[in-house]
C-alpha positions in Angstrom: 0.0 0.0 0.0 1.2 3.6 -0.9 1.2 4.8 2.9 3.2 7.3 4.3 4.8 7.7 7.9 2.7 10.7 8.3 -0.9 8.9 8.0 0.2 6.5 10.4 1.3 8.7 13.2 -1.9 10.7 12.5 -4.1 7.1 12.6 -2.2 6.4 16.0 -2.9 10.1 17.9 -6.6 9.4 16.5 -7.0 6.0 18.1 -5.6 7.1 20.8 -6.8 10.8 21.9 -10.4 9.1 20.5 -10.7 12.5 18.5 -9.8 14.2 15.5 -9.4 17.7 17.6 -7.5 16.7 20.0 -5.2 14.4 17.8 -4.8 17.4 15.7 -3.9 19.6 18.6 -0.9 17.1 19.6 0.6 16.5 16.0 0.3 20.6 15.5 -1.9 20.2 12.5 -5.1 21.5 11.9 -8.4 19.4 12.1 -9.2 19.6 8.1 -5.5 18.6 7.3 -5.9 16.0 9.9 -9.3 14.5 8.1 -8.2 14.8 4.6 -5.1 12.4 5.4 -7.1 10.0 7.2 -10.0 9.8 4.4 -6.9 9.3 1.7 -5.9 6.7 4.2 -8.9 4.6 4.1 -9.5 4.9 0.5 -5.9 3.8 -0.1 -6.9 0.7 2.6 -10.5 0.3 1.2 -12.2 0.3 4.7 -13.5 2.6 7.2 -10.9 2.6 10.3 -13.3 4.7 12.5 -16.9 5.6 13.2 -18.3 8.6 15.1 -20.9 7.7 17.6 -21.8 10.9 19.2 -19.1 13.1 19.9 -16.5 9.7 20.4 -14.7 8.5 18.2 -14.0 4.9 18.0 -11.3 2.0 15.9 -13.9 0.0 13.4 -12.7 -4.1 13.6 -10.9 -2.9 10.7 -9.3 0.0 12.5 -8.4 -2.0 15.7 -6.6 -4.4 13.1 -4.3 -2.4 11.9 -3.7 -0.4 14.9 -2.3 -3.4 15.9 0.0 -4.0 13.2 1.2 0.1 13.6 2.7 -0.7 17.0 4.6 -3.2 15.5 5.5 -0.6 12.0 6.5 1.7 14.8 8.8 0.3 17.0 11.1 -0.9 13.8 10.7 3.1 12.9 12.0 3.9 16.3 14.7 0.6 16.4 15.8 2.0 12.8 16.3 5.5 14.5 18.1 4.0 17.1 20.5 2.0 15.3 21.2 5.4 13.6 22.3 7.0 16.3 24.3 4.5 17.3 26.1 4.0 14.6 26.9 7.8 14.5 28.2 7.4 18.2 26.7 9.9 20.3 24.2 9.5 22.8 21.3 11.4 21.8 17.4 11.4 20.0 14.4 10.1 21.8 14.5 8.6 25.4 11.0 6.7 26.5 10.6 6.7 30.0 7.3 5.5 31.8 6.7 5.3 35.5 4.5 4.7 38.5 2.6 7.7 40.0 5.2 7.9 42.4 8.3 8.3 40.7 6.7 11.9 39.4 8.3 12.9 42.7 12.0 12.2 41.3 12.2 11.0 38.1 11.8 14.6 36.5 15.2 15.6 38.8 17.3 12.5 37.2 16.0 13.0 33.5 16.7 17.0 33.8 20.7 16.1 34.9 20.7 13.7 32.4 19.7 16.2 29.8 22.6 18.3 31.0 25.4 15.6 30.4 23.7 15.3 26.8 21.8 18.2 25.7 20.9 16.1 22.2 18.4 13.6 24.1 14.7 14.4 23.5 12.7 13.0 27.3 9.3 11.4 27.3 8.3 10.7 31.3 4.7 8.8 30.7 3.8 8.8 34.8 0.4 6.6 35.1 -0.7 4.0 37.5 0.8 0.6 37.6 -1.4 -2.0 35.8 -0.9 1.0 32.8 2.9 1.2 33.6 3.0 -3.2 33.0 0.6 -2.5 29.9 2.7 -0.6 28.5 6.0 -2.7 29.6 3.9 -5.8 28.2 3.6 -3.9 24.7 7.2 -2.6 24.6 6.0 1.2 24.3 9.2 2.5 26.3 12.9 2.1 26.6 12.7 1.7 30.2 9.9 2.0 33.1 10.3 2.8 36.6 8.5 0.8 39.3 9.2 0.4 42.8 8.1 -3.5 42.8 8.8 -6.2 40.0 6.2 -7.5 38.1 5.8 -11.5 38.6 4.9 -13.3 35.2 6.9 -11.3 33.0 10.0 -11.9 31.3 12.0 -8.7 32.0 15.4 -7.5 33.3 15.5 -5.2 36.5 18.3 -3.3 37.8 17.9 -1.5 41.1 18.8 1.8 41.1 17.8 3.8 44.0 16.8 3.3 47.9 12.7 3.1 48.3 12.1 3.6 52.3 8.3 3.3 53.1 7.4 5.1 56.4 4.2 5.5 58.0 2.5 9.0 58.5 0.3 10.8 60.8 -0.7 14.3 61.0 1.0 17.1 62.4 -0.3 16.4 65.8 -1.4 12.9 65.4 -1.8 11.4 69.1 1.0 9.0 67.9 3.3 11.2 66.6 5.5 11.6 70.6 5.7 7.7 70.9 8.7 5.7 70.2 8.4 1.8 68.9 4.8 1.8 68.2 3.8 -1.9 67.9 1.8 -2.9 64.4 -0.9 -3.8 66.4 -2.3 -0.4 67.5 -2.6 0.8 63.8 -5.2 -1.3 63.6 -7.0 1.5 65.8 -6.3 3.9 63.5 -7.8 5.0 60.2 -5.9 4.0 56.9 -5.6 5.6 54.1 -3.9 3.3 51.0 -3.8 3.1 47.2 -6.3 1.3 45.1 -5.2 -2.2 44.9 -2.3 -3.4 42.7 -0.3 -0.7 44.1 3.2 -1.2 44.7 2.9 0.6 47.8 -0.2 -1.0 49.1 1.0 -4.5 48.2 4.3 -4.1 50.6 2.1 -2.7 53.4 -0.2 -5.5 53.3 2.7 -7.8 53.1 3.9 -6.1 56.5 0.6 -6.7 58.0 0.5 -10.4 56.8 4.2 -11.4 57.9 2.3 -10.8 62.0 -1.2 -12.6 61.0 -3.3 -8.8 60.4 -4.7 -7.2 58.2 -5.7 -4.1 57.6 -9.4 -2.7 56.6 -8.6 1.0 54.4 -10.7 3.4 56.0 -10.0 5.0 52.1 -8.6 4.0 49.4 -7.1 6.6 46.8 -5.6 7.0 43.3 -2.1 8.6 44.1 -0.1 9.3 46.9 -0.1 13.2 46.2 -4.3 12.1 47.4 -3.0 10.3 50.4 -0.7 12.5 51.3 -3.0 15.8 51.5 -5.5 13.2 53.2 -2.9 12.9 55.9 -2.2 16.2 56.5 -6.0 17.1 56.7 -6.3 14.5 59.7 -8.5 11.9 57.6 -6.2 8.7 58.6 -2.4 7.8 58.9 -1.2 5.6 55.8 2.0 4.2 54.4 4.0 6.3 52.0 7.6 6.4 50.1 10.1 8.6 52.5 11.1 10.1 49.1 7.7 11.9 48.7 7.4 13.5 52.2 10.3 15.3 53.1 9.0 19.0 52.5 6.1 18.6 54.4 8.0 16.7 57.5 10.6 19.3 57.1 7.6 22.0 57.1 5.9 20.4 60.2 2.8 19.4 58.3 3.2 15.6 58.7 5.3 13.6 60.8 6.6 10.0 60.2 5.6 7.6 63.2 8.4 5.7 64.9 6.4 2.3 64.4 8.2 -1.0 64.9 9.2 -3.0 61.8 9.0 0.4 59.5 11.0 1.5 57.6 10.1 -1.4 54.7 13.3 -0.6 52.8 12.6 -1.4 49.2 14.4 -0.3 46.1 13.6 1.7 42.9 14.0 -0.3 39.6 14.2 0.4 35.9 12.8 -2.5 34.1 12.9 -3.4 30.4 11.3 -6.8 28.4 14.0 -9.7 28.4 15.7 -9.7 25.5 15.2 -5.7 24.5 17.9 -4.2 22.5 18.3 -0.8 24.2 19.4 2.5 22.3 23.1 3.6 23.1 20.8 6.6 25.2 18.5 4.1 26.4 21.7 2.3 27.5 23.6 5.5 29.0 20.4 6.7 31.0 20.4 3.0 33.3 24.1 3.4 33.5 23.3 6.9 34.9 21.1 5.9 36.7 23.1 3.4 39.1 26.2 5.6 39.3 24.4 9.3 39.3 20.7 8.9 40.5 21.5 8.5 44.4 23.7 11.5 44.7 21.8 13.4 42.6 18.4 13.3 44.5 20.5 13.7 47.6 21.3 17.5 46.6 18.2 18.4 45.4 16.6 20.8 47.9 13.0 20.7 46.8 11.7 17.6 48.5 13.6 14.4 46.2 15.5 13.4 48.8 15.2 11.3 51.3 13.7 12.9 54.5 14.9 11.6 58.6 13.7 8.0 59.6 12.2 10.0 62.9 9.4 12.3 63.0 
């Protein structure tokens, strides 16, 4: 078929902004430009890729076919633009980066240092919740994703990169917030606050629970930390969070981190890729970055990346 790159990147924004106006809004085309290729398109495959129902639009059976088979067109585009720049030798072009909610809290810091060792590289940071993040590491969409637990059941490689300290928090003046070795048990008094299930997060703080026969009832559950965290400080509940996220507002006074026995849960940051993924020399010089730079970096940022005191 005579098809250009062009139709296919505007068939891809269309499937997946579900509009014509917005998918011309973020190729920086105009909605009749935008409609005129796409028509050409499906007289040149001899079906209708979409249907308006409404004000939606949706893939036809035809569409979702071939949307399919554009992934795949893609990522040889992108391999073929990688080998390029290889071959020229310099670290530079397009780095994919997709993470947890969570790492929105750091990863920005690492990727902006990065930039300033190569000022060629071009950033994506896709930040969404985890079963999104291991869609998209299922479907190869990045060069590397950031997660703070390892996914069981896929065939990836993980390298650790960075310290992952889970504290628990209270309010300001929380009743708990004076005592020293709280025991697990008398959280169980309190009200919880935790992610939606599948979080990373969640998952090690129920584990904690299990490993002394309790469990923990939410008295809440919410989307992203950033939720819990302003939950906390309004006095709704205490909950579990990542050290990393916290240390302005412990530093401020507006939440304090409880002295409870068995807490810290020290986990670790990793940056995962599928088994067998051919990385991009950048893709390749950003992980190396990572485990030699990312540490010391965060620890000199003054805005709230680093790690805040294990006492409240």
């Amino acid at each position: 078929m005579d098809v250009t790159l062009q139709q296919l990147r505007l068939f891809e924004a269309i499937a997946h902004h579900r509009s014509f106006t917005k998918a011309a809004e973020a190729v920086h085309l105009t909605q009749p430009a935008v409609s005129i290729s796409i028509k050409r398109f499906e007289e040149t495959v001899g079906l209708p890729l979409f249907e308006r129902i409404g004000k939606k639009v949706y893939l036809t059976r035809a569409g979702e076919a071939l949307a399919e088979q554009i992934r795949v067109i893609r990522r040889e585009v992108d391999a073929l633009g990688n080998l390029v720049l290889s071959l020229q030798g310099g670290v530079q072009g397009p780095l994919r980066i997709a993470g947890v909610t969570t790492c929105k809290y750091f990863m920005p810091h690492l990727l902006g240092a990065f930039v300033r060792f190569y000022p060629g590289v071009r950033p994506s940071l896709t930040v969404t919740n985890r079963a999104r993040v291991l869609q998209r590491l299922g479907e190869n969409q990045d060069d590397l994703v950031v997660m703070g637990q390892v996914p069981e059941g896929l065939p990836v490689e993980t390298f650790p990169f960075l310290d992952n300290s889970l504290v628990v928090v209270g309010w300001a003046d929380h009743p708990l917030a004076g005592r020293r070795n709280i025991p697990l048990r008398d959280l169980l008094q309190e009200r919880f606050l935790s992610r939606e299930p599948g979080s990373g997060t969640r998952a090690a703080a129920d584990q904690a629970f299990r490993r002394e026969r309790m469990a923990i009832e939410p008295y809440m559950e919410l989307g992203s930390s950033e939720a819990i965290k302003q939950a906390v400080i309004a006095g709704l509940g205490i909950s579990v969070l990542s050290a990393r996220n916290i240390r302005l507002e412990v530093e401020q006074g507006r939440l304090r981190i409880l002295d409870v026995v068995g807490f810290p849960l020290q986990r670790h940051w990793y940056a995962v890729h599928p088994k067998g993924k051919h990385l991009s020399r950048t893709a390749e010089a950003f992980l190396a970055f990572l485990g030699t730079e990312g540490a010391a970096i965060l620890e000199d940022e003054p805005n709230g990346a680093a790690l805040p005191p294990a006492k409240g």
